[in-house]
C-alpha positions as a Markdown table, in Angstrom:
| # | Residue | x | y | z |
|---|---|---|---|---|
| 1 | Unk | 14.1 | 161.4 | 13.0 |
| 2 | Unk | 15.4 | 164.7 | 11.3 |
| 3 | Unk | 16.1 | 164.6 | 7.4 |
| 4 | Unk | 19.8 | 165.4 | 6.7 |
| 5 | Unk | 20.0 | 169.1 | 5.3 |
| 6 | Unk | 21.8 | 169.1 | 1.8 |
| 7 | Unk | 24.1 | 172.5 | 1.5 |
| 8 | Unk | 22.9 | 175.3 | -0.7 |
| 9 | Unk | 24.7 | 175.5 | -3.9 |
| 10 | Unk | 23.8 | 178.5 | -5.2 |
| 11 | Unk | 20.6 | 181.1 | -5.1 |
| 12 | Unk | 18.1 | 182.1 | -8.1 |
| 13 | Unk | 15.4 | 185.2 | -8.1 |
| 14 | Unk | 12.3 | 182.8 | -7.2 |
| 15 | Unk | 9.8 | 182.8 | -10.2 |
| 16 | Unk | 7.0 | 182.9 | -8.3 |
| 17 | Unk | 7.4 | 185.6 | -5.4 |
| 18 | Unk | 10.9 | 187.1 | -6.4 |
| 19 | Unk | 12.5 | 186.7 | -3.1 |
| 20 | Unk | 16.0 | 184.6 | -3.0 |
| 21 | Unk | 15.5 | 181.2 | -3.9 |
| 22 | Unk | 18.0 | 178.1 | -2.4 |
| 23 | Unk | 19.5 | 175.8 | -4.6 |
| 24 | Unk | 20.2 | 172.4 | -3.4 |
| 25 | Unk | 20.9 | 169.0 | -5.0 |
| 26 | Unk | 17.8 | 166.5 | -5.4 |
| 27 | Unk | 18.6 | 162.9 | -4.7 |
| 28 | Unk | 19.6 | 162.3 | -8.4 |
| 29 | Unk | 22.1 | 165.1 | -7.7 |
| 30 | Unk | 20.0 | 167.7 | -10.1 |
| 31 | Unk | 19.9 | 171.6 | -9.3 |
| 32 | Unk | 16.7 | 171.7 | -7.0 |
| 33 | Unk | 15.2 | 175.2 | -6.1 |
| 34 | Unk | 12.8 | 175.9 | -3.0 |
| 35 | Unk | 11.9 | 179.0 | -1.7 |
| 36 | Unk | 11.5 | 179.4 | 2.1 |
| 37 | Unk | 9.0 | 182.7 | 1.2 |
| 38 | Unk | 6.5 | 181.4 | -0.8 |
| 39 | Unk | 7.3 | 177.6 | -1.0 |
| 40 | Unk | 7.7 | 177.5 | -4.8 |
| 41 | Unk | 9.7 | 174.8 | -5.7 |
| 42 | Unk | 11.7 | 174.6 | -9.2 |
| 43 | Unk | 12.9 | 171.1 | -10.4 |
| 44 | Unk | 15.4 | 171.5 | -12.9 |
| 45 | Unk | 16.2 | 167.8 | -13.0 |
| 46 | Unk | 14.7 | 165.6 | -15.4 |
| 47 | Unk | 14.9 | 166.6 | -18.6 |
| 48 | Unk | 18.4 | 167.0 | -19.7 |
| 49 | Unk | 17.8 | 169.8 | -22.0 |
| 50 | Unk | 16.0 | 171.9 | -19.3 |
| 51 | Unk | 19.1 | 171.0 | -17.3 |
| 52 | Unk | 21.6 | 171.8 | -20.2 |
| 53 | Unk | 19.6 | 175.2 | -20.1 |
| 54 | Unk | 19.9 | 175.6 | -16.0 |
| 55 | Unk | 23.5 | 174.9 | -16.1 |
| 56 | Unk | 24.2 | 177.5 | -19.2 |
| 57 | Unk | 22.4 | 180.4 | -17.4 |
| 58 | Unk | 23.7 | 179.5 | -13.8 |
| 59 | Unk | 27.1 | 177.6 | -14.8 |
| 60 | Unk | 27.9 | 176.6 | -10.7 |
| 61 | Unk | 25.3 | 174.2 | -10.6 |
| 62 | Unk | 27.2 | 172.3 | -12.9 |
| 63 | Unk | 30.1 | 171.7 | -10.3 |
| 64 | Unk | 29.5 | 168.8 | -7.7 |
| 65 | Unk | 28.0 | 169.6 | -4.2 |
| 66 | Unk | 30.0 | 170.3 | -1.4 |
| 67 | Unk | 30.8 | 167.4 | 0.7 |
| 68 | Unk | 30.1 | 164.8 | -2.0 |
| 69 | Unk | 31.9 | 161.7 | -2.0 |
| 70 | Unk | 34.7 | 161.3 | -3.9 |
| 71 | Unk | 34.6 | 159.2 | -7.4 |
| 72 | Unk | 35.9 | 155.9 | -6.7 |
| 73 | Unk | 38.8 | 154.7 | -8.6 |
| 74 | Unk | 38.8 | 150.4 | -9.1 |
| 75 | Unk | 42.6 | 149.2 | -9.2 |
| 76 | Unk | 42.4 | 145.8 | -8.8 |
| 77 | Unk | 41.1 | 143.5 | -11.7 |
| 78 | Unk | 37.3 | 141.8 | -10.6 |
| 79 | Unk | 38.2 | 137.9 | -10.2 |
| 80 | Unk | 36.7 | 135.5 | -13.1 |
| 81 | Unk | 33.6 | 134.5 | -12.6 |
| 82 | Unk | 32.9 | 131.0 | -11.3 |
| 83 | Unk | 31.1 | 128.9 | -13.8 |
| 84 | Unk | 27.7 | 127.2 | -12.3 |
| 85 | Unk | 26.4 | 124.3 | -13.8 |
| 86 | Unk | 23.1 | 123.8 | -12.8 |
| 87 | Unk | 21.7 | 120.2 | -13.8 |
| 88 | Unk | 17.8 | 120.2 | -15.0 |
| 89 | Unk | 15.3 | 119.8 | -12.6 |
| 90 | Unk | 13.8 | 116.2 | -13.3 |
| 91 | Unk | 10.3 | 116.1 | -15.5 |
| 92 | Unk | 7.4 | 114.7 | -13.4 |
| 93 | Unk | 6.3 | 111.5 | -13.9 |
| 94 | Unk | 4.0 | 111.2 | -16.6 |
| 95 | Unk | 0.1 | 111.2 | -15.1 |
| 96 | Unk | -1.6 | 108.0 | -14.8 |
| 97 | Unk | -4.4 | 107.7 | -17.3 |
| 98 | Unk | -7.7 | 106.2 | -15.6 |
| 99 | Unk | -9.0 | 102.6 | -17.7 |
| 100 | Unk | -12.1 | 101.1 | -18.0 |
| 101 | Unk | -11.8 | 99.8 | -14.7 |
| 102 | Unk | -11.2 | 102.5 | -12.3 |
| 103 | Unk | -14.4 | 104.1 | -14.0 |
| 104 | Unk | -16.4 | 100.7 | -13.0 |
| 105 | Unk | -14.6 | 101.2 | -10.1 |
| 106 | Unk | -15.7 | 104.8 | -9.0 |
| 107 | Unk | -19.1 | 104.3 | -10.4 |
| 108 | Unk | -19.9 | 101.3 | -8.5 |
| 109 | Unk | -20.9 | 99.1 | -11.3 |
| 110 | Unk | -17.9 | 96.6 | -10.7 |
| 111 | Unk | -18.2 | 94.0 | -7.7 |
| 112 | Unk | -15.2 | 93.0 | -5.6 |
| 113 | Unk | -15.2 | 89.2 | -6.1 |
């Protein structure tokens, strides 16, 4: 089953070979780079500073991919929440202690009359 191919936002010089870099979105939306060349990759994602840095130097990574869904817009107020009462499970019975006689018992020492 084939991956589904996220468009190319953008290209960067690749830092590793100097060819043309593609820049795609990762799955947390971040500027991802990945050079078909050499196979460098350069995740920008992360760290927001070294994102704040990406999107200064290369300022159309900041705008959304192409194709992404729109922002959904809530209209309607949530209904209350239904208050659950949940009654306490019921403590176990309290253990039966053995006596004098069960011991007699289990031991053999007391004779069925």
């Amino acid at each position: 089953m084939p991956r589904e191919q996220k468009p190319t936002i953008g290209t960067i010089p690749c830092p590793h070979c100097g060819e043309t870099m593609n820049v795609k979105r990762d799955k947390n939306e971040d500027p991802f780079g990945h050079c078909e060349e050499c196979g460098g990759q350069l995740r920008v994602g992360g760290s927001p500073a070294r994102l704040r840095k990406f999107i200064a130097k290369h300022p159309w990574a900041a705008k959304p991919a192409v194709g992404a869904a729109d922002p959904v817009t809530v209209t309607e107020k949530p209904a209350a929440p239904v208050p659950v009462t949940e009654t306490p499970p019921a403590p176990p019975p309290p253990k039966r202690r053995a006596g004098f006689a069960d011991a007699l018992d289990m031991l053999g020492g007391r004779r069925a009359a």
